[in-house]
TORPADO-602136 format. One record per atom (N, C-alpha, C, O, CB): residue in one letter; x, y, z. Coordinates in steps of 0.1 Angstrom, whole numbers, plus 2048, in hexadecimal, padded with zeros to 3 digits. Glycine has a CB too. Layout:
<milums>
AXYZ...
</milums>
This chain:
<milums>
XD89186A8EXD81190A95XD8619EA93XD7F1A8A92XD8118DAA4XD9419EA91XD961ADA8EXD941B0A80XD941BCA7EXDA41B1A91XD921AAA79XD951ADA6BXD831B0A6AXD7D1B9A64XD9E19FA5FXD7F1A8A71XD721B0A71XD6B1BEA72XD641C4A6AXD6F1ACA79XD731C3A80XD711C8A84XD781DAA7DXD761E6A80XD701C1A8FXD7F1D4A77XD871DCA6DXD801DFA60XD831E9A5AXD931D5A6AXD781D7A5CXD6D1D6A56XD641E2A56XD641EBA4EXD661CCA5BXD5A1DEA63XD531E0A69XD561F3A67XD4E1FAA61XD531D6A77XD611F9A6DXD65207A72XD64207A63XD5920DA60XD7420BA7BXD68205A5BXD70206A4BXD6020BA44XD60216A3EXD791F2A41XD52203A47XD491FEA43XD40210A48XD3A218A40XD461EDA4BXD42211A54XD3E21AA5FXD40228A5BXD38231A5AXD47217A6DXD4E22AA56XD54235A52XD5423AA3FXD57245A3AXD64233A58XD5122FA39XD4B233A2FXD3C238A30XD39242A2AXD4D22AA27XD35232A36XD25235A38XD27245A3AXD2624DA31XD1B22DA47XD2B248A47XD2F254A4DXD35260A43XD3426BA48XD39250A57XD39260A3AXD45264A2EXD38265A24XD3326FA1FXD54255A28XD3625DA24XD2625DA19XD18266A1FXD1126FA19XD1D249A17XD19262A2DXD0F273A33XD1227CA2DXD0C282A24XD1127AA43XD1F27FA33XD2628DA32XD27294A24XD252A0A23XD3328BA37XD2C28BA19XD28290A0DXD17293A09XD1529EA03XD2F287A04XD0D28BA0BXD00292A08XCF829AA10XCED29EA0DXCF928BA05XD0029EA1CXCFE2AAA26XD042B6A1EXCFC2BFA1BXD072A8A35XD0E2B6A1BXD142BEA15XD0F2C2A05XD142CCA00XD212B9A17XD082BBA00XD032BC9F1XCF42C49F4XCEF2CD9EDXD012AB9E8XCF02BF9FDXCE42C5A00XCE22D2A07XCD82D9A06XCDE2BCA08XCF22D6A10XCF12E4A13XCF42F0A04XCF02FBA03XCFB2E6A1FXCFC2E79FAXD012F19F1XCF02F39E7XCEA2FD9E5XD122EA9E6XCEC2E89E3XCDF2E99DEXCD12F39E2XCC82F79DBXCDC2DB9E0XCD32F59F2XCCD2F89F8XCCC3089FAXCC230F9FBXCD02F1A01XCDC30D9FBXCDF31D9F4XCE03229E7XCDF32E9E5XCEB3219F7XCE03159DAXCDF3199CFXCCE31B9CBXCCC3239C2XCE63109C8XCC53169D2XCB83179D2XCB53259DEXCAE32D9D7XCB23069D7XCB632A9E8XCB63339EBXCB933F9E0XCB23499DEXCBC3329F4XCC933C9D8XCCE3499D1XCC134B9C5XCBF3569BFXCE03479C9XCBA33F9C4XCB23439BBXCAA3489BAXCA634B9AFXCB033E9B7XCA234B9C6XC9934B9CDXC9935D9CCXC8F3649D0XC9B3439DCXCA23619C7XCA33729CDXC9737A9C2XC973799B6XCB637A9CAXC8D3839CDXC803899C3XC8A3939C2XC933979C9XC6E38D9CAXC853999B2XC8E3A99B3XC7E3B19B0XC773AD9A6XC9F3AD9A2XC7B3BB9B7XC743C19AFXC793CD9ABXC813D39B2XC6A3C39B4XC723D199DXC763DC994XC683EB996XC5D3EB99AXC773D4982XC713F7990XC6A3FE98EXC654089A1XC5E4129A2XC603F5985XC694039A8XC634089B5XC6E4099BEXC764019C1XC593FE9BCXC6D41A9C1XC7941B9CEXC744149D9XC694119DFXC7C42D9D4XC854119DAXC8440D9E6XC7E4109F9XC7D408A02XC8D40D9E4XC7C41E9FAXC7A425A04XC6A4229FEXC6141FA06XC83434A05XC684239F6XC5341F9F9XC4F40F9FBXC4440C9FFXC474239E7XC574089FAXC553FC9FDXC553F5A0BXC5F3F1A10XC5C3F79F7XC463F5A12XC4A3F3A21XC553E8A22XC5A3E3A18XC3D3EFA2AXC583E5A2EXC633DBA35XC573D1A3AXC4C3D5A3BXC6F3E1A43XC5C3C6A3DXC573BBA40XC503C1A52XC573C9A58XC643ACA3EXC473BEA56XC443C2A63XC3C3D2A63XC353D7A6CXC543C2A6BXC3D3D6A58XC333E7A58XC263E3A53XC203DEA49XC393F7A4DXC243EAA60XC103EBA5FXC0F3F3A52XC183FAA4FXC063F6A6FXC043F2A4AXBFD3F5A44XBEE3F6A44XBE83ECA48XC003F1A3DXBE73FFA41XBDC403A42XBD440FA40XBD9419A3AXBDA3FFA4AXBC640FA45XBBD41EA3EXBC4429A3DXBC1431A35XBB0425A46XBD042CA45XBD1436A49XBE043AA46XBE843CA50XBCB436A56XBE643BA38XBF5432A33XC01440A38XC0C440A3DXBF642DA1CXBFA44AA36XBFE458A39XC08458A42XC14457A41XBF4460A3FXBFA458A51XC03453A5DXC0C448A63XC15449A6BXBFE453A63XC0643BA5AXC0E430A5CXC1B431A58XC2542BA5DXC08425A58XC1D439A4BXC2A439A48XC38442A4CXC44440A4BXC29439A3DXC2F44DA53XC34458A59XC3C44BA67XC4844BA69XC24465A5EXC32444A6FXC3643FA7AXC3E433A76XC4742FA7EXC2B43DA83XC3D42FA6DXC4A426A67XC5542BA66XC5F424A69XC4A421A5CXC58438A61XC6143CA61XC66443A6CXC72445A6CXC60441A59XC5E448A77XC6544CA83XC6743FA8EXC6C43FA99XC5D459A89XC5F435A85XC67427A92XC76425A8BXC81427A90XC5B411A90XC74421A7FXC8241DA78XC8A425A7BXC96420A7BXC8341CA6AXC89434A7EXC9743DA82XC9843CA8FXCA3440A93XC9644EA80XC90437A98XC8D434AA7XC98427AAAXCA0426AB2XC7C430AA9XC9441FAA0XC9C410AA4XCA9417A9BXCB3414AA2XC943FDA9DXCAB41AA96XCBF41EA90XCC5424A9DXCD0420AA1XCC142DA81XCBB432AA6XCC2436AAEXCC142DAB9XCCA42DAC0XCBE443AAFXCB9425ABCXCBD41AACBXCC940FAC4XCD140BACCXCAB40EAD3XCCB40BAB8XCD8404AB4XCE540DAB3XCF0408AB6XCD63FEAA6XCE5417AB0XCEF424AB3XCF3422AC2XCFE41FAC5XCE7433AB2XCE7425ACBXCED425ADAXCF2418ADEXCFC418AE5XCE2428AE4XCEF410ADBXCEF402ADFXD003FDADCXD073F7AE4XCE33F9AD7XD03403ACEXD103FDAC7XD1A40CACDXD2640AACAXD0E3FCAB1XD18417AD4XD2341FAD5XD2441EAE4XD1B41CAEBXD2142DACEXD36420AEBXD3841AAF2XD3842AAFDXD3842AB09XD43410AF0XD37434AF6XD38442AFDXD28444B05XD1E443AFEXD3A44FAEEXD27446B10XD1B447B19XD12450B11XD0944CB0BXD1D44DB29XD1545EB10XD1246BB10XD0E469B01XD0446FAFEXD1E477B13XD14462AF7XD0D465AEAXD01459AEBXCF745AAE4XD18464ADCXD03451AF0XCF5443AF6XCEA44AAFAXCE044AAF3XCF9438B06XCED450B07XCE2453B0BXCDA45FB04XCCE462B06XCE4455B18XCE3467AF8XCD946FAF0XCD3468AE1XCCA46DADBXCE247DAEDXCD945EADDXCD4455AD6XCC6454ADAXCBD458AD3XCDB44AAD7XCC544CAEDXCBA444AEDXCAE44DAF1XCA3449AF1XCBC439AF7XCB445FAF6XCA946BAF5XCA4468AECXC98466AECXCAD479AF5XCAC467AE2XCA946BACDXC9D462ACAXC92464AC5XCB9466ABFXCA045BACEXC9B44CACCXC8A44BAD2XC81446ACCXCA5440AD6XC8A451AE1XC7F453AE9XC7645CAE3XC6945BAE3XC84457AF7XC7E469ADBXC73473AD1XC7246DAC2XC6D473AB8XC7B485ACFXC75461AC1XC7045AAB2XC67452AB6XC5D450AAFXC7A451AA8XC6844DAC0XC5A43FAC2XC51447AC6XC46442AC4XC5C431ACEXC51453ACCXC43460AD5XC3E460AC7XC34459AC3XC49474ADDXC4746AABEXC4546AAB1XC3E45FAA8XC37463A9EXC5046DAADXC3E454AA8XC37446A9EXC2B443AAAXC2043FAA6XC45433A9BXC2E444AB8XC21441ABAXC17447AB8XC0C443AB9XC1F43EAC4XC1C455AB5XC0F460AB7XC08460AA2XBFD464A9EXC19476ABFXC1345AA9AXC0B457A8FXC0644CA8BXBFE44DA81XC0E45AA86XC0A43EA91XC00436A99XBF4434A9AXBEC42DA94XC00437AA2XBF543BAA4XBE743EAAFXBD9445AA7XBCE442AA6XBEC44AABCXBE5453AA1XBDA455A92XBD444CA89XBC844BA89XBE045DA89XBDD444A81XBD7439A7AXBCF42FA81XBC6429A7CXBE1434A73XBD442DA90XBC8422A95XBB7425A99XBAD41EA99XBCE41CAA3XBB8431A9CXBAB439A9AXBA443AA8CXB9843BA8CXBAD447A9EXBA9439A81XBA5436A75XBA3425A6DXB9D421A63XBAE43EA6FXBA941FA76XBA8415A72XBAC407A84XBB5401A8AXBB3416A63XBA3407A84XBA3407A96XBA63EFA97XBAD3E7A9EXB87410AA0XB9F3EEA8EXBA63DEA8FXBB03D8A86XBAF3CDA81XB9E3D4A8DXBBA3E3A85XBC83DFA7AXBD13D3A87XBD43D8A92XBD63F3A75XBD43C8A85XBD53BFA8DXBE93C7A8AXBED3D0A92XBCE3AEA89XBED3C5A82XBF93C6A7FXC023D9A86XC0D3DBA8BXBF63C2A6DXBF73E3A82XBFA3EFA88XBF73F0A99XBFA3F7AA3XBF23FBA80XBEE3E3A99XBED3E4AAAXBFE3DFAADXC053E7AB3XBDE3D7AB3XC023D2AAAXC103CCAADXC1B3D8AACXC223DBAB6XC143BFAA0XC1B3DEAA1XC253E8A9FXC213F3AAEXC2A3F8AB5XC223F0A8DXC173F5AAFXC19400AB9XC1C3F7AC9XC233FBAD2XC0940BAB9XC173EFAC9XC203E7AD5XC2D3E4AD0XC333EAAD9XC1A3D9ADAXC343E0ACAXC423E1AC7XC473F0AC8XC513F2ACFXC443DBAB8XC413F9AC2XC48405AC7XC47409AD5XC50411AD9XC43410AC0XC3C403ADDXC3C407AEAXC48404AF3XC4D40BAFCXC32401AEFXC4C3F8AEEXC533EAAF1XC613F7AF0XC683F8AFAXC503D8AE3XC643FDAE7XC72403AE1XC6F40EAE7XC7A413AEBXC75404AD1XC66414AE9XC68422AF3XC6B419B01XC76414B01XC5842FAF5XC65417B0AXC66411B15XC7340FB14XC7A416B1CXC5E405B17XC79408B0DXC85404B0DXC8D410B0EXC8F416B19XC883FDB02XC93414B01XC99423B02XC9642EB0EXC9E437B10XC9542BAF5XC8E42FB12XC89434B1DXC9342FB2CXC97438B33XC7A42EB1DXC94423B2EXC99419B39XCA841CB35XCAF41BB40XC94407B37XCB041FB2BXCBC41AB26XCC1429B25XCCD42AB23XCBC410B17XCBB434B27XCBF440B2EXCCA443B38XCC743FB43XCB7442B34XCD844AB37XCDD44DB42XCDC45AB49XCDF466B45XCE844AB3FXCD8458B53XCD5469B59XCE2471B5AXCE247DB5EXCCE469B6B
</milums>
């Protein structure tokens, strides 16, 4: 019965040993297929290439104007957020409160020109979402 059961563990712990190596083959396989995966595109700065999440549409002028004063909007609420000094926080999240005023108001322009952009409607509730915020996170 013991030799069995000696067996049995012996039997148990190879199986187990054998997971673990094709767990492990399958995560390295799995990042070598990611690394491959990498798009490069050529020929195009970087700074004209929207980011994943920017509205686009009729009206690219303003949309990109307000992309760019959300994107300086969200650096300055990560600024406040990461520094531990009050006084430079709470002028961050001023800074911050006149970049999202700023993107909503070129926004709002482009949604008057193009009034069912499903994606510039999201973006301007997300920016609402980040003023409100910075707004609240104010120290008087």
């Amino acid at each position: 019965a013991e030799a069995a059961k000696e067996q049995m563990l012996a039997q148990i712990a190879a199986e187990n040993e054998q997971k673990r190596r094709a767990e492990e083959a399958a995560r390295r396989n799995a990042a070598r297929d990611a690394a491959k995966k990498v798009e490069v595109i050529e020929d195009e700065p970087i700074k004209q290439r929207p980011r994943p999440g920017d509205p686009t549409g009729k009206d690219d002028a303003n949309i990109e104007k307000g992309n760019a004063e959300y994107k300086r909007g969200m650096d300055l609420v990560d600024e406040g957020r990461s520094t531990s000094s009050g006084k430079k926080s709470t002028q961050c999240y001023k800074d911050a409160v006149n970049a999202f005023t700023k993107a909503m108001g070129h926004y709002q322009k482009a949604a008057q020109a193009d009034p069912n952009n499903k994606s510039l409607e999201d973006r301007m509730q997300q920016c609402n979402m980040q003023l409100y915020w910075a707004r609240k996170m104010q120290r008087l």
